[in-house]
Jmol script that loads the backbone (N, CA, C; Angstrom):
load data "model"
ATOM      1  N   UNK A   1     -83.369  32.149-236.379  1.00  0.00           N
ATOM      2  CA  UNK A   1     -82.951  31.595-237.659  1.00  0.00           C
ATOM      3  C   UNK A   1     -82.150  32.672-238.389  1.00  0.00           C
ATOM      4  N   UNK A   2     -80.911  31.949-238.999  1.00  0.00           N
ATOM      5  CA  UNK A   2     -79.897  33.276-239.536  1.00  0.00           C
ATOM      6  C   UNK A   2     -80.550  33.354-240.774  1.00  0.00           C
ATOM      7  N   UNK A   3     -80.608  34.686-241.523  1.00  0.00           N
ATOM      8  CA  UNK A   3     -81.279  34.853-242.668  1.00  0.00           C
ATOM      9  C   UNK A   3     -79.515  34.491-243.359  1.00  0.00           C
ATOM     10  N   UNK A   4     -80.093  34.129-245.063  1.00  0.00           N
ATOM     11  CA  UNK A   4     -78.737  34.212-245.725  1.00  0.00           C
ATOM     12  C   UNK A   4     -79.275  34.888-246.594  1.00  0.00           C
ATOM     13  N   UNK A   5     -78.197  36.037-246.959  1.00  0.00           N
ATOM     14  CA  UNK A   5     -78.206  36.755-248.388  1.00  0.00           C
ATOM     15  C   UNK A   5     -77.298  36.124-249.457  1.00  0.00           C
ATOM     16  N   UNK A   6     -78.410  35.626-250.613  1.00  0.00           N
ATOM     17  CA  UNK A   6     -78.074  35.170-251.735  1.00  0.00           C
ATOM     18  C   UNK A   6     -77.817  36.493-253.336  1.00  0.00           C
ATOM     19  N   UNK A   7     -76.752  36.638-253.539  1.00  0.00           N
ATOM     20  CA  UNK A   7     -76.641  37.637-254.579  1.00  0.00           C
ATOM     21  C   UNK A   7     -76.456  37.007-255.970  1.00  0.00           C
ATOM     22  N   UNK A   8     -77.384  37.109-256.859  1.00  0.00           N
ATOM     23  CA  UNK A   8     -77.379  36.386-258.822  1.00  0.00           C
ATOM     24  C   UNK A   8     -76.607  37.246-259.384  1.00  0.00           C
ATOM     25  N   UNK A   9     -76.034  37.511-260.082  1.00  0.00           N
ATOM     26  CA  UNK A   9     -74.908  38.343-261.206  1.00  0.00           C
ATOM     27  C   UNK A   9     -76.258  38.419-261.964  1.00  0.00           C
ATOM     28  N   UNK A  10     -76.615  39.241-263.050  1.00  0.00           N
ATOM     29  CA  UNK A  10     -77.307  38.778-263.949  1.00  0.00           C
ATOM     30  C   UNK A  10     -76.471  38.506-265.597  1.00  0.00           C
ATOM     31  N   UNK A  11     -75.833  39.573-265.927  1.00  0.00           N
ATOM     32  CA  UNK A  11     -75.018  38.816-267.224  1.00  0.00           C
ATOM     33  C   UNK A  11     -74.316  38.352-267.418  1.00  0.00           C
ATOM     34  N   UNK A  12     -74.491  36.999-268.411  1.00  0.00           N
ATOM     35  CA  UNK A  12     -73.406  35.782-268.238  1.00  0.00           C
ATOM     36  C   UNK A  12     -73.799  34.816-267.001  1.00  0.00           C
ATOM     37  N   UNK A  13     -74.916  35.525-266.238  1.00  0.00           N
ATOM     38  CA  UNK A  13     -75.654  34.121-264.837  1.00  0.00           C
ATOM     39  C   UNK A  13     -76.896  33.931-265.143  1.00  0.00           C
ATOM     40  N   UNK A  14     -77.384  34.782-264.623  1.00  0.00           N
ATOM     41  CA  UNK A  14     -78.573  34.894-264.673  1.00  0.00           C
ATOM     42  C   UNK A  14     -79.378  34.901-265.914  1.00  0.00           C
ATOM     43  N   UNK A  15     -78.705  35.589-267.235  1.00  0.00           N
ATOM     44  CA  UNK A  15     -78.878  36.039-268.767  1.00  0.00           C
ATOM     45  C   UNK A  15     -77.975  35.177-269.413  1.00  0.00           C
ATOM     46  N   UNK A  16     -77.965  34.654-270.397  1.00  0.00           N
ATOM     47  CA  UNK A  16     -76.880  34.356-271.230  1.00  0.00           C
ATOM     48  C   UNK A  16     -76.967  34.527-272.646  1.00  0.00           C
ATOM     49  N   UNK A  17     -75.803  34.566-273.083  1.00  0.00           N
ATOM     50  CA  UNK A  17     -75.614  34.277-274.990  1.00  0.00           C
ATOM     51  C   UNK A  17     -75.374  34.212-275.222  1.00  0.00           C
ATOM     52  N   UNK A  18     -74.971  32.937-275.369  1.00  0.00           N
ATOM     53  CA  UNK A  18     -74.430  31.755-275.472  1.00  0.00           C
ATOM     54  C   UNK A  18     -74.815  30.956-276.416  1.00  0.00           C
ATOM     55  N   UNK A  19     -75.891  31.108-276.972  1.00  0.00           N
ATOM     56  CA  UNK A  19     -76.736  30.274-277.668  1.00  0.00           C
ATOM     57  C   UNK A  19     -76.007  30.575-279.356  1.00  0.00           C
ATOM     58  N   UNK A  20     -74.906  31.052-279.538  1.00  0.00           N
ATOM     59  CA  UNK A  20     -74.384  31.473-280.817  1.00  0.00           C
ATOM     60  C   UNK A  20     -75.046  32.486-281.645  1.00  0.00           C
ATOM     61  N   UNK A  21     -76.180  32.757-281.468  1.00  0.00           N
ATOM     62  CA  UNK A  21     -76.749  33.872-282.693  1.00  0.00           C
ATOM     63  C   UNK A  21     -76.584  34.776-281.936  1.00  0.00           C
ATOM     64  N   UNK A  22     -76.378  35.078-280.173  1.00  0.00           N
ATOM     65  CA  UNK A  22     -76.226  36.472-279.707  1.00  0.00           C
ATOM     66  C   UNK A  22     -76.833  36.625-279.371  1.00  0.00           C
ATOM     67  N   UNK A  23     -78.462  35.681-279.251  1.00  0.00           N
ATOM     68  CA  UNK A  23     -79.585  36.880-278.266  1.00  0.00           C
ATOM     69  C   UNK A  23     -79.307  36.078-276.735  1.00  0.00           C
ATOM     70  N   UNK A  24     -79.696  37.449-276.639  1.00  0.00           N
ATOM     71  CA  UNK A  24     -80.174  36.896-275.142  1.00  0.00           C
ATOM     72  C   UNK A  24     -81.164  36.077-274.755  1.00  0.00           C
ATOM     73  N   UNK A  25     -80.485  34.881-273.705  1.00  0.00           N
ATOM     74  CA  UNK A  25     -82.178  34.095-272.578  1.00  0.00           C
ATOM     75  C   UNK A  25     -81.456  33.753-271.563  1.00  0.00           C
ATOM     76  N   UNK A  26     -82.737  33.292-270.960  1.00  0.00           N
ATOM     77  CA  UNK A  26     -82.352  33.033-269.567  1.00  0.00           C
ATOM     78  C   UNK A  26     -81.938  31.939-269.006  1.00  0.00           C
ATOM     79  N   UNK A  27     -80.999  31.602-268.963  1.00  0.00           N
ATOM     80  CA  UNK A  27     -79.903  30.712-268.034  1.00  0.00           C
ATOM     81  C   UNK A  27     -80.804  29.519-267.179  1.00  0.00           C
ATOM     82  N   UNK A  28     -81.463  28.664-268.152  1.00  0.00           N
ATOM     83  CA  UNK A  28     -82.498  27.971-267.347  1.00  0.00           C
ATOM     84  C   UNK A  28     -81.743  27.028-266.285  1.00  0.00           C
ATOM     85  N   UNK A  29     -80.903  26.616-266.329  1.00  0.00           N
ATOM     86  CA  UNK A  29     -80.071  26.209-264.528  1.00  0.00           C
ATOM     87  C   UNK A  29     -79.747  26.850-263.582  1.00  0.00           C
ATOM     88  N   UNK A  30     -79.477  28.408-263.769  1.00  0.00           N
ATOM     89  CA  UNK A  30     -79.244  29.434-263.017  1.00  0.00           C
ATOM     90  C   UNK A  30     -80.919  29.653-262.825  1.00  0.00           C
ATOM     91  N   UNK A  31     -82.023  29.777-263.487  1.00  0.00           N
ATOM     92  CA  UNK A  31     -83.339  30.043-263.046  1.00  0.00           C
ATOM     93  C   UNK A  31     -83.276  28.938-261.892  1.00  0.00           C
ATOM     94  N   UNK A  32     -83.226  27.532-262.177  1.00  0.00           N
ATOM     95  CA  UNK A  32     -84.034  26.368-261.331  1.00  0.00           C
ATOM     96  C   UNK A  32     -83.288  26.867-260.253  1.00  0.00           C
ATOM     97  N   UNK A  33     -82.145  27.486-259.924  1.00  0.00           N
ATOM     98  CA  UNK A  33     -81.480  27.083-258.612  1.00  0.00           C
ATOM     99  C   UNK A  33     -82.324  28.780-257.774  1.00  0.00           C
ATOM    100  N   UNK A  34     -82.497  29.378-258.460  1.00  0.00           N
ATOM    101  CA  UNK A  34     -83.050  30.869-258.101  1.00  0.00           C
ATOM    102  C   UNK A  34     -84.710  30.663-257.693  1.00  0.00           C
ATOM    103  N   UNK A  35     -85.237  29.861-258.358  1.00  0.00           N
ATOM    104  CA  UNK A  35     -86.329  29.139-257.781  1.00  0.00           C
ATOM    105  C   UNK A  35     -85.966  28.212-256.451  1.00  0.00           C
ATOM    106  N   UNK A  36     -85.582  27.489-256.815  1.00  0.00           N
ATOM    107  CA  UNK A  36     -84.805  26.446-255.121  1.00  0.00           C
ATOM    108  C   UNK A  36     -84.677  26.936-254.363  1.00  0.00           C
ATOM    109  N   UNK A  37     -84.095  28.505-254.408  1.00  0.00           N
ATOM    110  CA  UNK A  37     -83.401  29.441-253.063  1.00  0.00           C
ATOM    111  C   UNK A  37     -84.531  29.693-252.438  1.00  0.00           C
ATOM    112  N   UNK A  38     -85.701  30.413-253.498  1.00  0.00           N
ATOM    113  CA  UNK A  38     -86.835  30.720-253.404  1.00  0.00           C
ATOM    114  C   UNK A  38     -87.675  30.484-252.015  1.00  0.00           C
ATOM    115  N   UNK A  39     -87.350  29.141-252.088  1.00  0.00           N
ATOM    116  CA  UNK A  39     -88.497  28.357-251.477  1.00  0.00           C
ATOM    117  C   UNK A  39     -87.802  28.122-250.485  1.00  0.00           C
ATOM    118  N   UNK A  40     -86.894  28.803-249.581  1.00  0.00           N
ATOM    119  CA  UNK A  40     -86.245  28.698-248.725  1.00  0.00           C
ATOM    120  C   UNK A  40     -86.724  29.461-247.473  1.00  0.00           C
ATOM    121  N   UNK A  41     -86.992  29.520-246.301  1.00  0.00           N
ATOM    122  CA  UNK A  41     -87.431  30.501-245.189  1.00  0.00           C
ATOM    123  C   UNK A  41     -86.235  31.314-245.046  1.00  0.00           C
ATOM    124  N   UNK A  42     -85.613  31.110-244.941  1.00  0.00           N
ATOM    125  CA  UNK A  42     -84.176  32.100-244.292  1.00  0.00           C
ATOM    126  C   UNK A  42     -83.197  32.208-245.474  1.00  0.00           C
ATOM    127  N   UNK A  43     -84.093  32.641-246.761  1.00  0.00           N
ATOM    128  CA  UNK A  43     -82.893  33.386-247.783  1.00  0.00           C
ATOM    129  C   UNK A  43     -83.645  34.766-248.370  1.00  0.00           C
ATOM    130  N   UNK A  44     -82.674  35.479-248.498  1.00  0.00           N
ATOM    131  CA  UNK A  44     -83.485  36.650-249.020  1.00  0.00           C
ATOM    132  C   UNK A  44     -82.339  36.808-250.561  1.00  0.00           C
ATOM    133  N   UNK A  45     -83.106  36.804-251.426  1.00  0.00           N
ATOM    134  CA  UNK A  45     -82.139  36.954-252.371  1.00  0.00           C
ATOM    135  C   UNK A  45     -82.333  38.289-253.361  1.00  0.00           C
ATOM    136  N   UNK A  46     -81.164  38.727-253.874  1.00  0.00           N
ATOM    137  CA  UNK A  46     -81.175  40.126-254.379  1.00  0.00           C
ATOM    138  C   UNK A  46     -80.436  39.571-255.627  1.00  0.00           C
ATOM    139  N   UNK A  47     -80.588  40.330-257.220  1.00  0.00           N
ATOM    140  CA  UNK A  47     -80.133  40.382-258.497  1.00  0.00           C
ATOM    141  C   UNK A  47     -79.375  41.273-258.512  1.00  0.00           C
ATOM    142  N   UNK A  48     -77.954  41.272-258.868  1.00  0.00           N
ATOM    143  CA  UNK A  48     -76.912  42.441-259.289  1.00  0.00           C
ATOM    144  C   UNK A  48     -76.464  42.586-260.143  1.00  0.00           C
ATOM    145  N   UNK A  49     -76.260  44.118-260.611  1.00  0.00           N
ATOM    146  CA  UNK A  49     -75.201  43.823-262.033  1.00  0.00           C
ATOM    147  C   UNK A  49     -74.355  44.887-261.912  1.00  0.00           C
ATOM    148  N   UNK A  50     -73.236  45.102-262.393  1.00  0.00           N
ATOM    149  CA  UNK A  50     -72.487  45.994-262.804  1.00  0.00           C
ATOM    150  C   UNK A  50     -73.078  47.255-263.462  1.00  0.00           C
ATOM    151  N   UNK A  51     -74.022  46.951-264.336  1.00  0.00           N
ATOM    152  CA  UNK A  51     -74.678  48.007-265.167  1.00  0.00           C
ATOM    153  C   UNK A  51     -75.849  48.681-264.696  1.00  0.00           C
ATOM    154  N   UNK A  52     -75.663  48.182-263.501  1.00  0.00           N
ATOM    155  CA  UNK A  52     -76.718  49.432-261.964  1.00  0.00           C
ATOM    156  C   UNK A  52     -77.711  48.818-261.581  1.00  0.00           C
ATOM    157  N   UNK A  53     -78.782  49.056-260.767  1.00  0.00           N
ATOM    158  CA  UNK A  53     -79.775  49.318-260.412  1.00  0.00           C
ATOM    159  C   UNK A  53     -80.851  49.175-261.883  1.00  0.00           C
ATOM    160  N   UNK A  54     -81.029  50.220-262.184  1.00  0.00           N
ATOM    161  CA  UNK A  54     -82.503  49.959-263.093  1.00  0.00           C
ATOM    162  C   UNK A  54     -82.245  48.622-264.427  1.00  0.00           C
ATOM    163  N   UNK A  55     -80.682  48.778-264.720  1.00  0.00           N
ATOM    164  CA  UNK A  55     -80.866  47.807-265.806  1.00  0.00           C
ATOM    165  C   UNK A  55     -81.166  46.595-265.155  1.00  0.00           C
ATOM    166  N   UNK A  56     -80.552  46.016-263.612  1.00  0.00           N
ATOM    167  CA  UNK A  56     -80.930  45.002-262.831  1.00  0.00           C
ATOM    168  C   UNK A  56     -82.353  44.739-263.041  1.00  0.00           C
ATOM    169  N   UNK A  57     -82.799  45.911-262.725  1.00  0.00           N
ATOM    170  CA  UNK A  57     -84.406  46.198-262.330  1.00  0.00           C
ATOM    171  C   UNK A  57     -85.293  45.573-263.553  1.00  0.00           C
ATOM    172  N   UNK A  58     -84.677  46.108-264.900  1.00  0.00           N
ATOM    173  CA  UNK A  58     -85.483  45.962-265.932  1.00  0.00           C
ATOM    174  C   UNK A  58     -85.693  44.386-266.609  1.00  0.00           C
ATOM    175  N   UNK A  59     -83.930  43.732-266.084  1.00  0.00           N
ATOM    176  CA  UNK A  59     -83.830  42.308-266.578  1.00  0.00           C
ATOM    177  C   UNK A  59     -84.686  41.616-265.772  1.00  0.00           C
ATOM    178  N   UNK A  60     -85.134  41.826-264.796  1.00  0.00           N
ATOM    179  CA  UNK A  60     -85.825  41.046-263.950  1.00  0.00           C
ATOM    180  C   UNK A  60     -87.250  41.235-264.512  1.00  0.00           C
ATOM    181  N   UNK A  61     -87.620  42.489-264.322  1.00  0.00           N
ATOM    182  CA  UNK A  61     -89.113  42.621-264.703  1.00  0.00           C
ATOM    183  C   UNK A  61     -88.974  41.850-266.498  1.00  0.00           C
ATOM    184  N   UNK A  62     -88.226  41.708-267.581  1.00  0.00           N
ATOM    185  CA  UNK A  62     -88.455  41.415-268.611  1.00  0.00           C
ATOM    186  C   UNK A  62     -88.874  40.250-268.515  1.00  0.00           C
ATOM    187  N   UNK A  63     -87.649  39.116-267.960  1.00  0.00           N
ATOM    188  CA  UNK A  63     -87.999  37.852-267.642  1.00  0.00           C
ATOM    189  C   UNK A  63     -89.117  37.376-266.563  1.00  0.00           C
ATOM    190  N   UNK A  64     -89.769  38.717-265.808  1.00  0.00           N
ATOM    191  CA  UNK A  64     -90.892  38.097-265.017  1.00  0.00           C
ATOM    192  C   UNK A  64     -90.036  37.068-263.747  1.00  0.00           C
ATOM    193  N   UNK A  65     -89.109  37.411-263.302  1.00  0.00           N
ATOM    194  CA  UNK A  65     -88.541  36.897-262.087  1.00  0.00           C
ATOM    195  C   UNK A  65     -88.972  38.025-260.612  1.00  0.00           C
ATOM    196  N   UNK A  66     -89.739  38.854-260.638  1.00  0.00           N
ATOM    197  CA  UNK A  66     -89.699  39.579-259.588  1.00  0.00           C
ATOM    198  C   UNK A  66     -90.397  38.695-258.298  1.00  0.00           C
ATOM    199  N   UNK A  67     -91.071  37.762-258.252  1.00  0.00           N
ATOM    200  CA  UNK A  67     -91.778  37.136-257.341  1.00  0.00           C
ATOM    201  C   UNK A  67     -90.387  36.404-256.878  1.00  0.00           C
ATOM    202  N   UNK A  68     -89.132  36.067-257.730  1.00  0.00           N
ATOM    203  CA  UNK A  68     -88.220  35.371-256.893  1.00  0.00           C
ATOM    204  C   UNK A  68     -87.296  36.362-256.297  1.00  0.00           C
ATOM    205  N   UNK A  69     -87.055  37.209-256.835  1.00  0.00           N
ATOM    206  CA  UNK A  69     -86.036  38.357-256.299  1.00  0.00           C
ATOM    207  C   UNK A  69     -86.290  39.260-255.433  1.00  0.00           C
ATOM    208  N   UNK A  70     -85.757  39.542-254.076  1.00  0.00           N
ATOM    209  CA  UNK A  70     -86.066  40.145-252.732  1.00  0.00           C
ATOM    210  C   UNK A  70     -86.176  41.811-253.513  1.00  0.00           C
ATOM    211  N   UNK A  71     -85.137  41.586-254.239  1.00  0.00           N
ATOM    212  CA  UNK A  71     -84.148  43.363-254.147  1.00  0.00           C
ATOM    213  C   UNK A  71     -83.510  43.365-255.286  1.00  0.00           C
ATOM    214  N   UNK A  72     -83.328  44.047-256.274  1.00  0.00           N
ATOM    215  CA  UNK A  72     -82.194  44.902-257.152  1.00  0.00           C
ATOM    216  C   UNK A  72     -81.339  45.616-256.839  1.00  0.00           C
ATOM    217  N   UNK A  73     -80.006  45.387-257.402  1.00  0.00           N
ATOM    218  CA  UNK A  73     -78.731  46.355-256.869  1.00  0.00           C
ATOM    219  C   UNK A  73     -77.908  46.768-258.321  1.00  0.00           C
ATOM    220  N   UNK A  74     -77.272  47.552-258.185  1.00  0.00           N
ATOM    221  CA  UNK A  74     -76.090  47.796-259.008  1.00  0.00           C
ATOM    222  C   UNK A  74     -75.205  47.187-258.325  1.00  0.00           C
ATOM    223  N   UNK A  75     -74.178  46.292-258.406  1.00  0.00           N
ATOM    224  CA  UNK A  75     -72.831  45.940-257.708  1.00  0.00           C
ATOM    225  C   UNK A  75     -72.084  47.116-257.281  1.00  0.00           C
ATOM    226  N   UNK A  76     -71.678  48.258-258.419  1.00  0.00           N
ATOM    227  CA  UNK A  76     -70.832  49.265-256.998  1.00  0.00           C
ATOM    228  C   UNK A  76     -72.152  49.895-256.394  1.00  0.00           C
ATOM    229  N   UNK A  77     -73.075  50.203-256.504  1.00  0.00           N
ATOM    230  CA  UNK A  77     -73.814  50.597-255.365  1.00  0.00           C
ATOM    231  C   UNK A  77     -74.454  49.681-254.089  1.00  0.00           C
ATOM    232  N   UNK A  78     -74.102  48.701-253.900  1.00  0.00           N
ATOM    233  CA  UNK A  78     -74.357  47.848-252.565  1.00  0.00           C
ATOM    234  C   UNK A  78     -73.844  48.249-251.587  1.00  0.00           C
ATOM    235  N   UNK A  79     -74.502  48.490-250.747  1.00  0.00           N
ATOM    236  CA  UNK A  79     -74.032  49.054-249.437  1.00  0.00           C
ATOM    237  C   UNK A  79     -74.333  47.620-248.102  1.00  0.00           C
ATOM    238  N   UNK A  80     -73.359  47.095-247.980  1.00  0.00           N
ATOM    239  CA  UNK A  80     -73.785  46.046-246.838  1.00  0.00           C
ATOM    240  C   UNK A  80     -74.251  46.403-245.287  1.00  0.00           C
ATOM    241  N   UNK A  81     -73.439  47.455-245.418  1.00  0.00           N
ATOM    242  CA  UNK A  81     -74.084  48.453-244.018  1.00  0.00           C
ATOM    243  C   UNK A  81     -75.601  48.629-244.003  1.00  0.00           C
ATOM    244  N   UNK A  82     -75.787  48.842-245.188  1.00  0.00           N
ATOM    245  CA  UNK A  82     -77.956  48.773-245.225  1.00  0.00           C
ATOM    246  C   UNK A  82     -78.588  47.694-245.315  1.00  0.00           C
ATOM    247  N   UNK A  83     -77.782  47.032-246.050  1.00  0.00           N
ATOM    248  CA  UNK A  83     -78.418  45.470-246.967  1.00  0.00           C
ATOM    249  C   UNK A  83     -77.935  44.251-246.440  1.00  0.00           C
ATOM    250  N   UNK A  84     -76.794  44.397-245.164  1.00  0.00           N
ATOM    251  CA  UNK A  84     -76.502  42.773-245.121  1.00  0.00           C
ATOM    252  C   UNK A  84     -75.178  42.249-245.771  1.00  0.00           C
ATOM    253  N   UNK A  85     -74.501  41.919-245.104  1.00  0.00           N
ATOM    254  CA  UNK A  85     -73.191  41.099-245.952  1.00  0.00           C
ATOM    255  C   UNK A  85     -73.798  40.149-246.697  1.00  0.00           C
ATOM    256  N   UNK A  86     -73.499  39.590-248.073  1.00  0.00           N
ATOM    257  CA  UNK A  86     -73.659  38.769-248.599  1.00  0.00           C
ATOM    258  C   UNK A  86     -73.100  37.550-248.028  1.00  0.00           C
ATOM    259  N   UNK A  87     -73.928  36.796-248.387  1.00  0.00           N
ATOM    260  CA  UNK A  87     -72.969  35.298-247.996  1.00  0.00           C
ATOM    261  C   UNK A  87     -73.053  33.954-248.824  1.00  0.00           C
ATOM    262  N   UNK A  88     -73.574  34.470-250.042  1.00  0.00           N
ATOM    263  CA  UNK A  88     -73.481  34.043-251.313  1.00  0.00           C
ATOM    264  C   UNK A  88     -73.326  34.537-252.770  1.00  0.00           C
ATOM    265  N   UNK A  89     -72.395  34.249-253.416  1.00  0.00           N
ATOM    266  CA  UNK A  89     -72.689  35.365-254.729  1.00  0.00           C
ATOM    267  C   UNK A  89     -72.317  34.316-255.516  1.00  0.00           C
ATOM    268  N   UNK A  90     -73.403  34.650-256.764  1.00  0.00           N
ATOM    269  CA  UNK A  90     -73.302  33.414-257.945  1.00  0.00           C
ATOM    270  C   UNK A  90     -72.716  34.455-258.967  1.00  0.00           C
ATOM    271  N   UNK A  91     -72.096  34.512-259.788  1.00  0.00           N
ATOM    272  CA  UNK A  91     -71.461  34.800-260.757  1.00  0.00           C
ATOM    273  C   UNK A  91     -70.528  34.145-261.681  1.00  0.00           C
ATOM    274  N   UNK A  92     -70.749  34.963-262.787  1.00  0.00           N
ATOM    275  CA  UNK A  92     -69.269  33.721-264.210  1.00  0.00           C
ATOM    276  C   UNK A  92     -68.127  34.175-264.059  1.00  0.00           C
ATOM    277  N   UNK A  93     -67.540  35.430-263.518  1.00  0.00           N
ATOM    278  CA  UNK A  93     -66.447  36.037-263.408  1.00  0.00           C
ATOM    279  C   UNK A  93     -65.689  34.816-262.742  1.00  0.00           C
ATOM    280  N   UNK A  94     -64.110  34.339-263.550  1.00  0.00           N
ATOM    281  CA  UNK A  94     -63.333  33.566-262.777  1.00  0.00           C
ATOM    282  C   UNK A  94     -62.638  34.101-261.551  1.00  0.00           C
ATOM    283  N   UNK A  95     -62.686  35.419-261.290  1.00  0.00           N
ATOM    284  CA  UNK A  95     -61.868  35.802-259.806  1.00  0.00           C
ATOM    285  C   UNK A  95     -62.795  36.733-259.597  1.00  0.00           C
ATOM    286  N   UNK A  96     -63.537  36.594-258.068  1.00  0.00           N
ATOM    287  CA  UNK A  96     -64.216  37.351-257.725  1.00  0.00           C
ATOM    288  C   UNK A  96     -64.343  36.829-256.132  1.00  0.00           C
ATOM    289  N   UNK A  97     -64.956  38.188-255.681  1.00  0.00           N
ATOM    290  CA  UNK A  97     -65.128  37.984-254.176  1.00  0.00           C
ATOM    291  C   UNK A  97     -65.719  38.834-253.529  1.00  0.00           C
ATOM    292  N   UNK A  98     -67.054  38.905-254.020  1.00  0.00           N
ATOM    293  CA  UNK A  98     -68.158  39.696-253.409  1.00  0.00           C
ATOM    294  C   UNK A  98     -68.667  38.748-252.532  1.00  0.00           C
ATOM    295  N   UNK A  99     -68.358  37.538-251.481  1.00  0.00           N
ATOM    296  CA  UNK A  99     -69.535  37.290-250.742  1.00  0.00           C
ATOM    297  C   UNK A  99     -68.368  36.899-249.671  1.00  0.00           C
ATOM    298  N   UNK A 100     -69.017  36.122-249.097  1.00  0.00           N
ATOM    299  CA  UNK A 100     -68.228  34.602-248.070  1.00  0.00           C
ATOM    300  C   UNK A 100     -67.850  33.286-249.015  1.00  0.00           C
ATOM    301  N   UNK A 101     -69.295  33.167-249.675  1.00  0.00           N
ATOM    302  CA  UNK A 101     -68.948  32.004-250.277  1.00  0.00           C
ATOM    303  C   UNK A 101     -69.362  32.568-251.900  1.00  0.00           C
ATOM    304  N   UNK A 102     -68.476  32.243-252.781  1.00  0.00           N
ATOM    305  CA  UNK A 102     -68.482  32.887-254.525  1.00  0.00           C
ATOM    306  C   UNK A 102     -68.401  31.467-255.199  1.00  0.00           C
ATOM    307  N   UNK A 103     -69.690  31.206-255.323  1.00  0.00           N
ATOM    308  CA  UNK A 103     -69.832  30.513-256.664  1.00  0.00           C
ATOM    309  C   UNK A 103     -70.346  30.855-258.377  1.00  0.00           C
ATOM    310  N   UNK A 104     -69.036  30.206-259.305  1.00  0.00           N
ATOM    311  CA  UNK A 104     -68.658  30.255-260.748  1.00  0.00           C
ATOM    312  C   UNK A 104     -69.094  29.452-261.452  1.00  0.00           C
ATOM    313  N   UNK A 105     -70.185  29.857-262.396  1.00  0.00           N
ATOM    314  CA  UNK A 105     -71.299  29.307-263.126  1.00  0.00           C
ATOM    315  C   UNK A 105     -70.142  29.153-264.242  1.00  0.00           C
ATOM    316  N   UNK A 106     -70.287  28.189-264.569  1.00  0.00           N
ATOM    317  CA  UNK A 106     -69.466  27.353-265.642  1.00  0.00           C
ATOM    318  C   UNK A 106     -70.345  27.264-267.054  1.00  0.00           C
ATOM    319  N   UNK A 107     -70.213  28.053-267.464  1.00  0.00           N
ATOM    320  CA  UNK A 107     -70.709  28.507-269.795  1.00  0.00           C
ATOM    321  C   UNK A 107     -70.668  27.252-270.395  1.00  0.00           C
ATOM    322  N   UNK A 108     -69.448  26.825-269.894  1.00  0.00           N
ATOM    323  CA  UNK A 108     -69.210  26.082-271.644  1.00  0.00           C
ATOM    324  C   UNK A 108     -68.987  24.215-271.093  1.00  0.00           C
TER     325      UNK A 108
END
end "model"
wireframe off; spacefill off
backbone 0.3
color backbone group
C-alpha cells in the first residue's frame, strides 16, 4: 500500500482571520478534512509553515490537533530526501507548488 504524504499550510489554512476582529481560529473545514485524512491507513500527514518548525509545533499543540498530525515542519526546512515527497499540499497561496497535487483553500 503506497503511503501518501498530506502537507496543511497552517496560516490562512489551517488558522484563519478572517472572522473581521483579527483573532485567530481554526478553519473548521480545513479541521473536518484533516480529520477525514486522519482516518485514512495510507496517509501520513505533516503541518507546515513558513514561520518554522516550533511555531508549526506550537499552533498545533494550542489547538490540540497533535493526535491528527504525523509531523511538524518549517516549509524551507523540509527535506524530502528524509520525509518523503509530498503528494499533497493544502494551502491559500494562489501560486504554489510544493506537492504533486496543490490544493487552494478558498477565504472568501
Amino acid at each position: 500500500m503506497k503511503e501518501i504524504i498530506i502537507a496543511i499550510d497552517i496560516d490562512g489554512t489551517l488558522i484563519s482571520n478572517t472572522d473581521g476582529l483579527g483573532k485567530e481560529h481554526l478553519n473548521i473545514d480545513v479541521f473536518h478534512l484533516l480529520v477525514l485524512f486522519s482516518k485514512m491507513k495510507n496517509t501520513k500527514i505533516y503541518a507546515w509553515s513558513g514561520g518554522g518548525q516550533d511555531y508549526t509545533e506550537q499552533i498545533v499543540s494550542k489547538y490540540g490537533l497533535n493526535k491528527y498530525i504525523d509531523r511538524c515542519f518549517g516549509k524551507s526546512e523540509y527535506d524530502d530526501s528524509l520525509y518523503g515527497k509530498v503528494d499533497i499540499a493544502i494551502d491559500d497561496e494562489h501560486e504554489f507548488s510544493l506537492a504533486d497535487k496543490n490544493l487552494i483553500i478558498k477565504q472568501k
